[in-house]
KEZA-134565 format. One line per field, with one value per residue: residue number from 1; x, y, z of N, C-alpha, C, O in turn. Coordinates in steps of 0.02 Angstrom, whole numbers, plus 50000, padded with zeros to 5 digits. Example, Ala and Ser with C-alpha at 12.3 -4.5 7.8 and 13.67 -1.06 7.14 Angstrom:
// residues 2
nr = [1|2]
n_c1 = [50660|50642]
n_c2 = [49716|49888]
n_c3 = [50390|50354]
ca_c1 = [50615|50684]
ca_c2 = [49775|49947]
ca_c3 = [50390|50357]
c_c1 = [50660|50645]
c_c2 = [49835|50002]
c_c3 = [50390|50394]
o_c1 = [50712|50670]
o_c2 = [49834|50057]
o_c3 = [50423|50402]
***
This chain:
// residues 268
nr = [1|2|3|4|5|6|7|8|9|10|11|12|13|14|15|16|17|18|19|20|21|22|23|24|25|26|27|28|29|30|31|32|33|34|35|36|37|38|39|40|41|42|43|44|45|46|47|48|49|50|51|52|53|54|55|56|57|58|59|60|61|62|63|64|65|66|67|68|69|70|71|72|73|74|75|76|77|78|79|80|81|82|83|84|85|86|87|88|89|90|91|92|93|94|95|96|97|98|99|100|101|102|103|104|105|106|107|108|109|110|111|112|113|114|115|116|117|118|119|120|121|122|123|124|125|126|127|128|129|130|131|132|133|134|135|136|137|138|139|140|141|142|143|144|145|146|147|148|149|150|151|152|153|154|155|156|157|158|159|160|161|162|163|164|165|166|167|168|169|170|171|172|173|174|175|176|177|178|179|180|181|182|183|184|185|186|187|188|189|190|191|192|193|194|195|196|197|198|199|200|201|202|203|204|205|206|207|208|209|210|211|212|213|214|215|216|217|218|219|220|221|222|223|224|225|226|227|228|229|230|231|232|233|234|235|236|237|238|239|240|241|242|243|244|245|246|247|248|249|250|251|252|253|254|255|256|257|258|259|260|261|262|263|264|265|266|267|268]
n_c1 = [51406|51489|51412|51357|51432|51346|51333|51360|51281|51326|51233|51244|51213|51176|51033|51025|50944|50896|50893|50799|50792|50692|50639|50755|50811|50930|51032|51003|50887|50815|50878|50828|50748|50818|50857|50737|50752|50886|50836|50745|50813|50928|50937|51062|51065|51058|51106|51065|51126|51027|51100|51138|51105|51160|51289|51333|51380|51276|51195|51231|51178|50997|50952|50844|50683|50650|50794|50847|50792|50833|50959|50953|50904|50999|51110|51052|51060|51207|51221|51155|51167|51118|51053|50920|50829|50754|50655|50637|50565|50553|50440|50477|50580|50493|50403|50505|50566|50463|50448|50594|50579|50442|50541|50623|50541|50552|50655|50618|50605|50510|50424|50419|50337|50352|50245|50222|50258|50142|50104|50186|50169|50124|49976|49900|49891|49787|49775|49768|49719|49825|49881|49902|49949|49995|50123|50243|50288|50398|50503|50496|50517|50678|50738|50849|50824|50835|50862|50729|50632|50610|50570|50465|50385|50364|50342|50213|50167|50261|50348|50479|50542|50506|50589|50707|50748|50700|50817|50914|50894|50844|50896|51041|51028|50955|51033|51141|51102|51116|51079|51069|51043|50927|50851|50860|50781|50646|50627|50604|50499|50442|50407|50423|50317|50184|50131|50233|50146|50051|50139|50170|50076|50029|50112|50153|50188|50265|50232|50222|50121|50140|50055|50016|49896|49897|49959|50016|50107|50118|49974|49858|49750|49773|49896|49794|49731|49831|49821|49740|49855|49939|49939|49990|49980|50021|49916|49932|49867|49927|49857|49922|50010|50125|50198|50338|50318|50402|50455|50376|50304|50391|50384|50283|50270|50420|50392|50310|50375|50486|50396|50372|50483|50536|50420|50466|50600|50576|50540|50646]
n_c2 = [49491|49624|49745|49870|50014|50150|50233|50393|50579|50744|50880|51060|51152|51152|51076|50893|50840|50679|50591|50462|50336|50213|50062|49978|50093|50240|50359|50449|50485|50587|50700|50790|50857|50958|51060|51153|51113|51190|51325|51316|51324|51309|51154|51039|50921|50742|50619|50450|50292|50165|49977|49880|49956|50082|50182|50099|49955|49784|49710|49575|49401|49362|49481|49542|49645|49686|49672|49762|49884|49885|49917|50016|50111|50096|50174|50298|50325|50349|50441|50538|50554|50617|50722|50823|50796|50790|50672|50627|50526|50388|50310|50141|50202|50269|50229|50134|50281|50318|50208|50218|50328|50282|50229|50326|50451|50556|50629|50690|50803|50842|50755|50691|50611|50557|50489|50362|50190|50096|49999|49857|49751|49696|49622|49681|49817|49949|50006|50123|50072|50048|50155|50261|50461|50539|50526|50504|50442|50475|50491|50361|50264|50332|50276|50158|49984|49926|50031|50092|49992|50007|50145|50155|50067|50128|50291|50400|50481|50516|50579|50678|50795|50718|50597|50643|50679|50550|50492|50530|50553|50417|50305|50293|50227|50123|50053|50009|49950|49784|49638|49525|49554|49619|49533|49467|49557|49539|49412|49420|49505|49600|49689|49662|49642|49758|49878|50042|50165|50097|50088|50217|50286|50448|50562|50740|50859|50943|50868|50799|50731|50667|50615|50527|50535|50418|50343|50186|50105|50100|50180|50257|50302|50219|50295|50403|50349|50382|50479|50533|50481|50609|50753|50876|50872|50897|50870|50802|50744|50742|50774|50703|50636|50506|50361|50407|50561|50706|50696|50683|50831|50927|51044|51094|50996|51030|51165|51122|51029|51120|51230|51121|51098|51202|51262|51153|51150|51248|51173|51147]
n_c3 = [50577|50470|50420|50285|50223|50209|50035|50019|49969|49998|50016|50051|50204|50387|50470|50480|50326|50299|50134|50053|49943|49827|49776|49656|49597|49623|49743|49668|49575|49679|49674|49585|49679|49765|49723|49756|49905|49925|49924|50030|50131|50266|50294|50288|50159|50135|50028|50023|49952|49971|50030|49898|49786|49678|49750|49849|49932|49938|50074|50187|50172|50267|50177|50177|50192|50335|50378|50285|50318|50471|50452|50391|50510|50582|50510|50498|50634|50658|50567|50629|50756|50932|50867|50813|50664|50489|50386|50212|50107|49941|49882|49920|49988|50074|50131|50218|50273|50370|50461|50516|50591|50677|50765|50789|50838|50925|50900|50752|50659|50537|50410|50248|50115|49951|49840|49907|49969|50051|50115|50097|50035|49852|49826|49926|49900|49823|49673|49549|49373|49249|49116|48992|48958|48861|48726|48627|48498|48399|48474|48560|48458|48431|48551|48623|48676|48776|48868|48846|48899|49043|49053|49008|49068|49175|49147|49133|49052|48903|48845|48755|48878|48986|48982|48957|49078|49165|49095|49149|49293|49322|49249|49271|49390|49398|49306|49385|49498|49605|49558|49633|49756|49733|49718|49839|49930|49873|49920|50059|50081|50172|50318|50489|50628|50647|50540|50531|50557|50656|50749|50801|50786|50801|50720|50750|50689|50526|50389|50244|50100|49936|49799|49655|49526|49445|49457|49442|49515|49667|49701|49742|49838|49970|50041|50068|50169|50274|50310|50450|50534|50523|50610|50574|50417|50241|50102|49932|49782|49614|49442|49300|49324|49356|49441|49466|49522|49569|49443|49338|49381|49411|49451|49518|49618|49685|49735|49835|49905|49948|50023|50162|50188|50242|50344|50419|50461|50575|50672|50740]
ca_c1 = [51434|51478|51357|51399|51424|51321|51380|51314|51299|51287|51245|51213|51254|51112|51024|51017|50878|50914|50831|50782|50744|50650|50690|50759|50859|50979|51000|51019|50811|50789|50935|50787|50709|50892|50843|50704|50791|50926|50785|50721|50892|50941|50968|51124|51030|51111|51075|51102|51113|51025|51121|51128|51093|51188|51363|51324|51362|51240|51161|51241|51126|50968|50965|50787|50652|50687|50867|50860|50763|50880|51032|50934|50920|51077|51137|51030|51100|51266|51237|51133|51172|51056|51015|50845|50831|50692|50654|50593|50561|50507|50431|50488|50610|50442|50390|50576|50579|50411|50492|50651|50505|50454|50609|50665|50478|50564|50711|50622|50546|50474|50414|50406|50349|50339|50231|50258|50255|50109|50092|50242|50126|50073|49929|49842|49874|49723|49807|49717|49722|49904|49865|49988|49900|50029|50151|50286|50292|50447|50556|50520|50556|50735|50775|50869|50758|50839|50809|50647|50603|50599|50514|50382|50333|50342|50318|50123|50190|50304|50380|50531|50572|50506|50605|50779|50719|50714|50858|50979|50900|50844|50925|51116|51005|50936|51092|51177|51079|51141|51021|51062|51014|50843|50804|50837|50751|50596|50594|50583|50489|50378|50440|50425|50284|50132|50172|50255|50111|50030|50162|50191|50017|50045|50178|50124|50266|50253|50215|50207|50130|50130|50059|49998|49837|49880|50025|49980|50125|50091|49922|49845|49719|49812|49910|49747|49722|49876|49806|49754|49915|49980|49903|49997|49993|49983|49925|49914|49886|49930|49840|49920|50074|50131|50248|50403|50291|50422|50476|50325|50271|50425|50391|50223|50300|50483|50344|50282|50420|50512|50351|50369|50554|50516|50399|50519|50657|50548|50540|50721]
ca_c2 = [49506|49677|49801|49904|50085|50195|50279|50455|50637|50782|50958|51137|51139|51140|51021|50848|50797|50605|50580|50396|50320|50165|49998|49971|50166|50260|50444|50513|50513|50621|50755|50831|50908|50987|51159|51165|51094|51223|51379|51328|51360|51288|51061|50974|50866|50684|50558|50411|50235|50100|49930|49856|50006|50168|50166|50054|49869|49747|49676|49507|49375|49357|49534|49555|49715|49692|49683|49832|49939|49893|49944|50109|50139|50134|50229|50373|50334|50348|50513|50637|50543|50613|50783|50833|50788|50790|50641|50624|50465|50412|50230|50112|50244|50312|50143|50151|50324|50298|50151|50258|50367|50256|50191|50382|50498|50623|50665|50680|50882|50858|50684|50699|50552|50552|50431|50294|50132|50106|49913|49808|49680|49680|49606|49720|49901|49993|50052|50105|50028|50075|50228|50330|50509|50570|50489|50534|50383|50484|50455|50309|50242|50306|50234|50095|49951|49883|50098|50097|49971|50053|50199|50121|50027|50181|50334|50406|50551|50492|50636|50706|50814|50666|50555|50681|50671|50487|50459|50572|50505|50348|50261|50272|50189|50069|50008|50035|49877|49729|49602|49462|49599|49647|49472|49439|49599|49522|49362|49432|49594|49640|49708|49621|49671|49789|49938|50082|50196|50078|50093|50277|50339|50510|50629|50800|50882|50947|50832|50803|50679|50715|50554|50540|50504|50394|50309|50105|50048|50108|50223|50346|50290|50191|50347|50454|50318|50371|50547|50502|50469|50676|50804|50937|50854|50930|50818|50799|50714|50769|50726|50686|50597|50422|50350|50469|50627|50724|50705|50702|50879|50964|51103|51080|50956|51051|51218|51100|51005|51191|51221|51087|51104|51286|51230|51077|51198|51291|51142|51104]
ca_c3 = [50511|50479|50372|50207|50241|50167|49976|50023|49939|50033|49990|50085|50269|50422|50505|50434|50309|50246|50086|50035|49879|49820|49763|49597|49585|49696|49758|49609|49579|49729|49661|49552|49729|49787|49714|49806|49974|49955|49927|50091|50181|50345|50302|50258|50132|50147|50004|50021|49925|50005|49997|49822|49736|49670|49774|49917|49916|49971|50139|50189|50181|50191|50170|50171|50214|50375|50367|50258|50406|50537|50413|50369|50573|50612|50456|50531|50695|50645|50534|50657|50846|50972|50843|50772|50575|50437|50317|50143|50086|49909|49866|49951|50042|50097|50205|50260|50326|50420|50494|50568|50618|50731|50818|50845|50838|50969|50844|50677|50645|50486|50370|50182|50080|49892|49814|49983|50003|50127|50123|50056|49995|49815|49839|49983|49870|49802|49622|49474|49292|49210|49077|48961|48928|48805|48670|48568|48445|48350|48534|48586|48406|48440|48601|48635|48679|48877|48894|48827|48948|49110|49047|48958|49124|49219|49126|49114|48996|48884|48810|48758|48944|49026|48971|48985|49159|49185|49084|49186|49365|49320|49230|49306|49448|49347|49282|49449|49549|49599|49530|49680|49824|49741|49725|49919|49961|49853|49934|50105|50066|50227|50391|50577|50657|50636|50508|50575|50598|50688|50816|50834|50807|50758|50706|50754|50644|50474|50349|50166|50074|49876|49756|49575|49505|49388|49497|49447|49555|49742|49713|49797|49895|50018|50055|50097|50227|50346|50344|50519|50575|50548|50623|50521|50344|50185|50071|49863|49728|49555|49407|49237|49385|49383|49506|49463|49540|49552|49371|49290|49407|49444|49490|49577|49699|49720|49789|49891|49963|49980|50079|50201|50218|50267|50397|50455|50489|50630|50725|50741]
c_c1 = [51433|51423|51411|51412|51398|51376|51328|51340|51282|51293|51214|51236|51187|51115|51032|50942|50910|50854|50853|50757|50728|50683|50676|50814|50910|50968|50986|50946|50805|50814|50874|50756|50778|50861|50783|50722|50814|50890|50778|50764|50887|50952|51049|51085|51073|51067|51105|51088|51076|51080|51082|51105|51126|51261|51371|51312|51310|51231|51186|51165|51061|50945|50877|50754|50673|50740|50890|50826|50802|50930|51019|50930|50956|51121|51123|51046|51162|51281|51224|51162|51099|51029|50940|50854|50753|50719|50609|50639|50522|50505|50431|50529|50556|50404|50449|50586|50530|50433|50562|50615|50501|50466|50617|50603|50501|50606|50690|50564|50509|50485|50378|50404|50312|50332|50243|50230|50198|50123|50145|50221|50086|49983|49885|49847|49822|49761|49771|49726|49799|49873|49933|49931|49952|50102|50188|50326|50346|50514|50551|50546|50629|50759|50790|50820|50771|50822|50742|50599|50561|50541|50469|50334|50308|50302|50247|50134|50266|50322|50446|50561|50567|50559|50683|50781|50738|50801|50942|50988|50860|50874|50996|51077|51008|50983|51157|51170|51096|51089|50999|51035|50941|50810|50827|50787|50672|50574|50577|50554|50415|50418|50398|50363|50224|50175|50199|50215|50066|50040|50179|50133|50008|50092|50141|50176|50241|50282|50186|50203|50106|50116|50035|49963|49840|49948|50000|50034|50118|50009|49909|49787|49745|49854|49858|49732|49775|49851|49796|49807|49968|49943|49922|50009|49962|49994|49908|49923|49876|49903|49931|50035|50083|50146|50309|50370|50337|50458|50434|50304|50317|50426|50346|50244|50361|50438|50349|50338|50478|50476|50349|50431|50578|50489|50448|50555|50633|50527|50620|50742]
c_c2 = [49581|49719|49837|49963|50103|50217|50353|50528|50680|50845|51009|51110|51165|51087|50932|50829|50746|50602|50486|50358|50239|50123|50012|50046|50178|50334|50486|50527|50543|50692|50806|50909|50955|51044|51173|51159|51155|51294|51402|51332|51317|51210|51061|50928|50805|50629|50513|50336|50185|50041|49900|49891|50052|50108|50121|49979|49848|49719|49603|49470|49352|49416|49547|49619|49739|49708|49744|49897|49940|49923|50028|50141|50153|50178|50301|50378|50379|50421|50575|50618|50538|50683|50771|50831|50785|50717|50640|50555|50436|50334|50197|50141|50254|50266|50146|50202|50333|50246|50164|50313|50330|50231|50275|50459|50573|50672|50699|50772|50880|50802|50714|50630|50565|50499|50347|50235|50126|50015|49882|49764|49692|49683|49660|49807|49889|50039|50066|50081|50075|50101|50250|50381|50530|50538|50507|50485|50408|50478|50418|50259|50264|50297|50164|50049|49933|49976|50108|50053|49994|50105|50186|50089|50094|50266|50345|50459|50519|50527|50647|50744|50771|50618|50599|50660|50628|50453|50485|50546|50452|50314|50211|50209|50103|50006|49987|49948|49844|49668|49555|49488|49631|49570|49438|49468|49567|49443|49363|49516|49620|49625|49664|49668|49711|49867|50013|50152|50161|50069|50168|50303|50397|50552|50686|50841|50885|50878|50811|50731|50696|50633|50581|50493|50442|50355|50221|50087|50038|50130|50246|50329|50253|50256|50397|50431|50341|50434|50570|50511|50549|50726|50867|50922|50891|50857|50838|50751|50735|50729|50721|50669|50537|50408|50385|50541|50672|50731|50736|50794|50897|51000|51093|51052|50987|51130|51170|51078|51061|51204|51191|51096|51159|51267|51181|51112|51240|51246|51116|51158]
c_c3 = [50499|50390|50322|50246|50188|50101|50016|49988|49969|50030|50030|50157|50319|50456|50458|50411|50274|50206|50049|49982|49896|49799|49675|49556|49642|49701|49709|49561|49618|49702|49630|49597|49775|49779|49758|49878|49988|49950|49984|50126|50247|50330|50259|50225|50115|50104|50007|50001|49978|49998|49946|49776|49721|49716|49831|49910|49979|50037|50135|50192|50251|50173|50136|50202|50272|50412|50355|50314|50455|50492|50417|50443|50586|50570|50491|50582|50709|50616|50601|50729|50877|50931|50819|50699|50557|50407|50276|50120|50016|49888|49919|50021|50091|50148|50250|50328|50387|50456|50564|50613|50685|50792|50843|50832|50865|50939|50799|50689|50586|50446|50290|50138|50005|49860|49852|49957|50060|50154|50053|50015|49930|49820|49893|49962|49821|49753|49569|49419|49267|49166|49053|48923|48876|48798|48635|48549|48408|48436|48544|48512|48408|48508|48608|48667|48777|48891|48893|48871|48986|49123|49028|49028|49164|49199|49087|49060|48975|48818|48797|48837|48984|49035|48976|49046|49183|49166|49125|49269|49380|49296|49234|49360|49435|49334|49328|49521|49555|49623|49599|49754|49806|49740|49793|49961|49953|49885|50026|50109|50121|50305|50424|50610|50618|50575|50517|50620|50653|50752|50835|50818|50776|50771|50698|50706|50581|50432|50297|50130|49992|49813|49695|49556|49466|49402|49499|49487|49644|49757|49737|49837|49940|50056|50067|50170|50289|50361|50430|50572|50598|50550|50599|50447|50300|50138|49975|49831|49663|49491|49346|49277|49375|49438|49529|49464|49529|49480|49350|49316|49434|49478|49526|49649|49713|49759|49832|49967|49988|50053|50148|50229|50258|50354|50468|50504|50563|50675|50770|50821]
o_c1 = [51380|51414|51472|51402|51414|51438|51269|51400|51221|51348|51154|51268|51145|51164|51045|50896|50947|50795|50906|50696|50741|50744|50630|50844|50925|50922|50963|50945|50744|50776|50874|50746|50759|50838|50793|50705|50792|50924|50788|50742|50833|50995|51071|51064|51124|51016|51166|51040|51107|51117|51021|51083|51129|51276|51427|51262|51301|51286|51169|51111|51089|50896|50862|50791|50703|50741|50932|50853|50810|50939|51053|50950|50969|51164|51163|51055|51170|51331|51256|51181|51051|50980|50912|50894|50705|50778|50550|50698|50461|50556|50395|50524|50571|50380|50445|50599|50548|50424|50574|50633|50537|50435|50617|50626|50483|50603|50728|50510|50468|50544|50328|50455|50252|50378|50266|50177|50211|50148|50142|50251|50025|49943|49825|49819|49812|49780|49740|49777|49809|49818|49990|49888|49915|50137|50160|50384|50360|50570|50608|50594|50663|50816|50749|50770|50730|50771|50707|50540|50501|50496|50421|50273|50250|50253|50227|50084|50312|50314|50481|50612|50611|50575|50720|50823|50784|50835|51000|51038|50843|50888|51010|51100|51040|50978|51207|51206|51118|51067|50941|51011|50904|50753|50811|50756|50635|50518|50546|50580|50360|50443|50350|50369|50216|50232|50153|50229|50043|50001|50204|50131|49979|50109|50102|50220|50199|50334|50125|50247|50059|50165|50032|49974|49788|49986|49971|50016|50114|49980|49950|49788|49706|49834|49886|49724|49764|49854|49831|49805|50007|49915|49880|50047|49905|50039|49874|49972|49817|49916|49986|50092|50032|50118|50330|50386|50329|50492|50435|50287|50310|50458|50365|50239|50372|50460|50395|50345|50511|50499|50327|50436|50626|50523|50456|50550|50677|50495|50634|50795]
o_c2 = [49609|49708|49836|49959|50085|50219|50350|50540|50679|50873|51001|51059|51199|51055|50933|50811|50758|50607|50462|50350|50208|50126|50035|50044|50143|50366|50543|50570|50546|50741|50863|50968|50984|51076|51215|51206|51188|51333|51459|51357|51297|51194|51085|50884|50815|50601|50513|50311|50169|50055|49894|49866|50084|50049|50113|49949|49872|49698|49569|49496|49317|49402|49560|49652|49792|49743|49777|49947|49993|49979|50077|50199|50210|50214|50345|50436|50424|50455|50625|50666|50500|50706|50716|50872|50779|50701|50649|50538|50448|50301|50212|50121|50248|50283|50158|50192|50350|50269|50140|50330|50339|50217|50289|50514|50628|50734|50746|50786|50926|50787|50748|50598|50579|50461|50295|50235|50152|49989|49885|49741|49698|49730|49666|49851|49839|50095|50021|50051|50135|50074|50256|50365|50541|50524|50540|50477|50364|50454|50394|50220|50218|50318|50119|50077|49929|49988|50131|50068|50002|50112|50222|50089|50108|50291|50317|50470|50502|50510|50620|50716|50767|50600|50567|50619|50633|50413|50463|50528|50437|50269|50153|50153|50053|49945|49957|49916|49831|49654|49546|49452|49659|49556|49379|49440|49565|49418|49318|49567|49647|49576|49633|49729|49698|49892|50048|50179|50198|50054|50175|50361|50397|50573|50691|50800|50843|50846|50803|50688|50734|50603|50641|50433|50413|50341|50197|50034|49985|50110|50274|50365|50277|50262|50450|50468|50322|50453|50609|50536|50558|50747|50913|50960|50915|50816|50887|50714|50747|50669|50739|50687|50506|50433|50392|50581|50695|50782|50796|50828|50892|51003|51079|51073|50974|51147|51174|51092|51052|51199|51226|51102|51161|51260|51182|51110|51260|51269|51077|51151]
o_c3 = [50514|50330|50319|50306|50132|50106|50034|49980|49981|50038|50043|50166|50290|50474|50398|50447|50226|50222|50030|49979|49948|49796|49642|49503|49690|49678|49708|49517|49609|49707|49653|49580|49826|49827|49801|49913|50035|49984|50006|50177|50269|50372|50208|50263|50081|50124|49998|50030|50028|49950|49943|49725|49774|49717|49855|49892|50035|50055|50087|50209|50293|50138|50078|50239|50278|50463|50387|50337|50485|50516|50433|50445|50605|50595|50507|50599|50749|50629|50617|50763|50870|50958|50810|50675|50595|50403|50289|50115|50016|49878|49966|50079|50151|50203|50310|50388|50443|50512|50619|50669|50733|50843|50903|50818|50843|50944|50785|50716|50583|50438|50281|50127|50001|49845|49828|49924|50114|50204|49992|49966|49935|49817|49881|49994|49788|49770|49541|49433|49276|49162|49077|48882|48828|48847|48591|48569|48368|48428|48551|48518|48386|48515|48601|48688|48823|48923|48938|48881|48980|49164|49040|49036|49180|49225|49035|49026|49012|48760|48839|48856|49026|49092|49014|49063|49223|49198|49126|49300|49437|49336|49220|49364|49452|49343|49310|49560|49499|49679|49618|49798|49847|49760|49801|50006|50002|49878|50054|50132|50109|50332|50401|50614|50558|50577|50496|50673|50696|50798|50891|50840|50722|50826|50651|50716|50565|50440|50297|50124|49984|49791|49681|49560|49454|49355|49547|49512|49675|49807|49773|49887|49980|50114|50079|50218|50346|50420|50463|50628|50645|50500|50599|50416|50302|50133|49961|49837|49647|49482|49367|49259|49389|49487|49587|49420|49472|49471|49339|49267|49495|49530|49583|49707|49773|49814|49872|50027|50039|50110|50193|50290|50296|50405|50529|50565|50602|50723|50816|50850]
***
């Protein structure tokens, strides 16, 4: 049966870095870290929808984690060939791009994961208690209530810029999904096999992993655990961060992931 093609956006010119988002949004949460990307000079930064999210129709059935990993392989197949690329991966992207990792270790100069995915499974993450440190009871009184949602589950600062933020690259996402492809993804939601560092060991290659203290849906200790796995990692976690790190800590994390992209580039 044939596959979707990628929706993709692609800005500055270089090597290729594919950037990956999570389940439930599309590229247009990642767009935030662009200015930083194009700082660091030298990628073609390539976003691009998963199926059933943003511009990219859905995974035939049963279009499960799985499914979605082999799709996202050959996507990257298909974009770089046999070249050298970077990825940044964020959520669920961030299990993903460790995953294409992997399959092609010899290709990849530089791994960026924001706020990852370590373990697909509910049940086996290490998250802390959900928290909101700051409130602005005169905004969320006027937002619409299916908006007010979203942010309310996710946002740890729930402010006025915050919430510009989310509502510019979350929420198109948001509203963007196609309901019958997250609920196949959810009923087969854990890859084949052992989890991807377990098969490649370690990535010597710059590497950025950037979470948030106060992140209840993946957390941050699970992500200290792959440390292990990269022998040039920089690692952080930001306090007063949820799960949308880069939002909540713009700038902090676009240094950083400049930083790394800097680095990346000198392996290519």
């Amino acid at each position: 049966m044939s596959q979707p093609a990628p929706h993709i956006v692609r800005r500055g010119s270089g090597a290729p870095l594919i950037l990956v988002h999570g389940m439930g949004v599309d590229h247009r949460l990642l767009l935030p870290l662009d200015a930083a990307l194009e700082a660091a000079g030298g990628w073609e930064r390539i976003y691009l929808d998963l199926p059933g999210f943003g511009g990219t129709p859905a995974l035939p059935a049963p279009g499960g984690l799985p499914e979605l990993a082999d799709w996202l392989d050959a996507a990257v197949g298909d974009l770089v060939g046999d070249a050298r690329f970077a990825l940044l991966g964020n959520s669920l992207g961030g299990l993903l791009v460790r995953e294409v990792l992997a399959r092609r270790q010899g290709q990849v100069a530089g791994l960026a994961l924001i706020a990852p995915v370590v373990d697909p499974d509910p049940e086996q993450r290490d998250v802390p208690e959900r928290v909101v440190l700051d409130t602005d009871e005169a905004l969320l009184a006027e937002l619409d209530e299916d908006d007010a949602e979203p942010f309310l589950d996710m946002a740890v600062i729930q402010t006025r810029p915050v919430w510009e933020n989310f509502r510019e690259h979350v929420l198109p996402g948001v509203r963007a999904l196609d309901k019958d492809a997250v609920e196949n993804l959810e009923k087969d939601y854990a890859l084949e096999g052992p989890l991807p560092e377990q098969r490649f060991g370690t990535f010597d290659r710059p590497t950025l992993i950037v979470t948030g203290r106060q992140d209840d849906k993946v957390g941050w200790k699970d992500q200290l655990a792959l440390a292990e796995h990269f022998p040039r990692l920089t690692l952080a976690m930001l306090d007063r961060t949820g799960h949308n790190v880069h939002l909540d800590q713009e700038a902090a994390v676009g240094a950083m992931v400049q930083n790394w992209a800097e680095d990346a580039a000198r392996e290519l």
